[in-house]
C-alpha atoms as a printed R data frame, in Angstrom:
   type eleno elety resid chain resno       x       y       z
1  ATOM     1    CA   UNK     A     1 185.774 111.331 125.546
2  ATOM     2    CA   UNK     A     2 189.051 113.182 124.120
3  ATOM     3    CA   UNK     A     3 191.066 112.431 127.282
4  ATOM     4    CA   UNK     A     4 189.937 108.641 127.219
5  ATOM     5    CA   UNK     A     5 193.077 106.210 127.190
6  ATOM     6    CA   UNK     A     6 192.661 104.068 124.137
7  ATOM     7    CA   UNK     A     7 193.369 100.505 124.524
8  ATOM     8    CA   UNK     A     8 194.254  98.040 121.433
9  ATOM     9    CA   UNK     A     9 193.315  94.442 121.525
10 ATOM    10    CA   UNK     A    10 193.544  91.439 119.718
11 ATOM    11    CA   UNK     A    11 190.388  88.516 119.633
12 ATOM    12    CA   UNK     A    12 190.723  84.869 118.796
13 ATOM    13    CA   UNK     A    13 187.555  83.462 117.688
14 ATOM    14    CA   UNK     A    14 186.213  79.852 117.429
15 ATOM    15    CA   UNK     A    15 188.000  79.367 113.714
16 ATOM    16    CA   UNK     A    16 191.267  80.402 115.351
17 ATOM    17    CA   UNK     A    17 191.318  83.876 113.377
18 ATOM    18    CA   UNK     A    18 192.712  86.753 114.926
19 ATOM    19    CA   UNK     A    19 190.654  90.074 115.273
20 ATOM    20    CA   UNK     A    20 192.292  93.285 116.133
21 ATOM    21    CA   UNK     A    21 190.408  96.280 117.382
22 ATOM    22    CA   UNK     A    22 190.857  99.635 119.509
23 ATOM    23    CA   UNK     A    23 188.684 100.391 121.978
24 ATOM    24    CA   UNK     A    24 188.650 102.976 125.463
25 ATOM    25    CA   UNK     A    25 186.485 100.074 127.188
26 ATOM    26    CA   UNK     A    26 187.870  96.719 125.981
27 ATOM    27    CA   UNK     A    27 185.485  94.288 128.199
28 ATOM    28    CA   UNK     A    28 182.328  96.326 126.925
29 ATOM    29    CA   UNK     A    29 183.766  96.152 123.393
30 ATOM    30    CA   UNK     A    30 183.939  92.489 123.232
31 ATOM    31    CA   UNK     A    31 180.719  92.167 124.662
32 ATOM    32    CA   UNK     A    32 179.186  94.257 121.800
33 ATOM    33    CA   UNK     A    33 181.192  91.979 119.376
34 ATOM    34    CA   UNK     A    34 179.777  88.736 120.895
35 ATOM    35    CA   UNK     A    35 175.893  90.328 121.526
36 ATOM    36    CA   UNK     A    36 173.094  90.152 118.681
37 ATOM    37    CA   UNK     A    37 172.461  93.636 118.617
38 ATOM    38    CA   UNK     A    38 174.631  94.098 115.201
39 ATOM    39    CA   UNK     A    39 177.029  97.030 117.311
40 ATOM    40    CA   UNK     A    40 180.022  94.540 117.075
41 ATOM    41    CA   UNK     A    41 182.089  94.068 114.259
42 ATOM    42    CA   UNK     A    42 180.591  92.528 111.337
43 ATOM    43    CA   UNK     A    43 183.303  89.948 110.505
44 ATOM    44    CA   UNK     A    44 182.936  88.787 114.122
45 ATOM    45    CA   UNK     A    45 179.367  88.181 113.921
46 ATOM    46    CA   UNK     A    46 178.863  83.811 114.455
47 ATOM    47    CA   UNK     A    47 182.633  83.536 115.160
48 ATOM    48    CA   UNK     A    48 182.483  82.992 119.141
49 ATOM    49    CA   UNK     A    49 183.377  82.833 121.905
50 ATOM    50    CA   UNK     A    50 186.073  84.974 121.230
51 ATOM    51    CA   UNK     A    51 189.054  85.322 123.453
52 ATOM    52    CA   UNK     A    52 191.148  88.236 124.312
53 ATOM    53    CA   UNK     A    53 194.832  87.394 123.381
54 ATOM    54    CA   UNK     A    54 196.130  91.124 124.303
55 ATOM    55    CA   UNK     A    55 195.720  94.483 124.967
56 ATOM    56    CA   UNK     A    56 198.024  97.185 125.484
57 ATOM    57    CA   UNK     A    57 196.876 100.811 126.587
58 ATOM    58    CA   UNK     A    58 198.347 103.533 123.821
59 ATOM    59    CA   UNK     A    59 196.717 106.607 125.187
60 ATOM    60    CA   UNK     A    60 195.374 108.668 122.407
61 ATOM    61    CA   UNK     A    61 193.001 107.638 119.537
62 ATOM    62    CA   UNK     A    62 195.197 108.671 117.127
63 ATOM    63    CA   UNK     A    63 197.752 106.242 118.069
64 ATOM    64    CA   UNK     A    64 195.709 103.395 118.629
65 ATOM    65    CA   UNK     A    65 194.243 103.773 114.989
66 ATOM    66    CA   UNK     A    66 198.273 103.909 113.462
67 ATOM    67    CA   UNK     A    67 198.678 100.692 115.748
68 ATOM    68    CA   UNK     A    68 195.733  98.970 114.337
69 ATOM    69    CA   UNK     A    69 196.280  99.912 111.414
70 ATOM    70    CA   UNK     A    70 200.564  98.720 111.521
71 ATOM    71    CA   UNK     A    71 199.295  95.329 112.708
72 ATOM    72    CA   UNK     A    72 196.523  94.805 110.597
73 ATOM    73    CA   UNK     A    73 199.544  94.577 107.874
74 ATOM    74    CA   UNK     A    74 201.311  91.901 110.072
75 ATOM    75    CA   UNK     A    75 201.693  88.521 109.243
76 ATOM    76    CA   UNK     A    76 199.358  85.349 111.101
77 ATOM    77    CA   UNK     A    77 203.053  84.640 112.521
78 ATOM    78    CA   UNK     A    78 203.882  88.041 113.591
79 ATOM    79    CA   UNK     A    79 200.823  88.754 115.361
80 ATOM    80    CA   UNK     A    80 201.110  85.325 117.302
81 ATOM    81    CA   UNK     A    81 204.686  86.332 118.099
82 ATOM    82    CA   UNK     A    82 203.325  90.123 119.287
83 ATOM    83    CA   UNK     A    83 200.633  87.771 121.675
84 ATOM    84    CA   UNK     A    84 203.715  86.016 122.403
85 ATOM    85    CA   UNK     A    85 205.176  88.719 123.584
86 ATOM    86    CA   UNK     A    86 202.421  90.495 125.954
87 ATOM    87    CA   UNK     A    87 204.320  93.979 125.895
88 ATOM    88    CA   UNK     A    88 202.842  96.927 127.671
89 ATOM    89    CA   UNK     A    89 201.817  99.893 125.351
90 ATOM    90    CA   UNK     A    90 204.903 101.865 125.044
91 ATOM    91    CA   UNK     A    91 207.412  99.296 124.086
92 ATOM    92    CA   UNK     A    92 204.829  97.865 121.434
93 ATOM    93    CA   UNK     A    93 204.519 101.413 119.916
94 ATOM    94    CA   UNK     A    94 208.345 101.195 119.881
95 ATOM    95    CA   UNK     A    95 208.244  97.594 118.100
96 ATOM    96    CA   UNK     A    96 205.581  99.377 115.597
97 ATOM    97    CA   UNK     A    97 207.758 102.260 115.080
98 ATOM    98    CA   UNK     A    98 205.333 104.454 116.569
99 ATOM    99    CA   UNK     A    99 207.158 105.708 119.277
């Protein structure tokens, strides 16, 4: 899939941690996260429901890894202000420097 638009997202789980992931097919993501079938992350595995906070479509792959990989480094606070937020792709890839 090299032309597939990549999508990031952030999860809230049952403990009220946040999860953030990349994905071209968010829905089907999350469902491998919450199935037993052990294709979902491991740190989400007994931590549903899990709720989708955001998602932003950044296009390539390679951006939504640097994206991930800026917010991974963000603060609890941060990220709540970022769901806070709810900004569409481009002017979150501005906010992460990424643009």
């Amino acid at each position: 899939m090299p032309n597939a638009n990549w999508h990031l997202y952030l999860l809230r789980t049952r403990m009220d941690t946040l999860y953030t992931g990349i994905a071209t097919d968010v829905e089907r993501r999350i469902g491998e996260h919450e199935s037993v079938t052990g294709r979902g992350a491991k740190y989400l595995r007994a931590k549903g429901p899990l709720q989708l906070e955001y998602q932003a479509c950044l296009g390539s792959r390679e951006i939504a890894l640097m994206a991930e990989h800026r917010i991974k480094q963000l603060s609890r606070q941060q990220k709540e202000q970022l769901i806070a937020d709810n900004l569409p792709g481009p002017k979150l890839l501005g906010k992460l420097g990424l643009d």
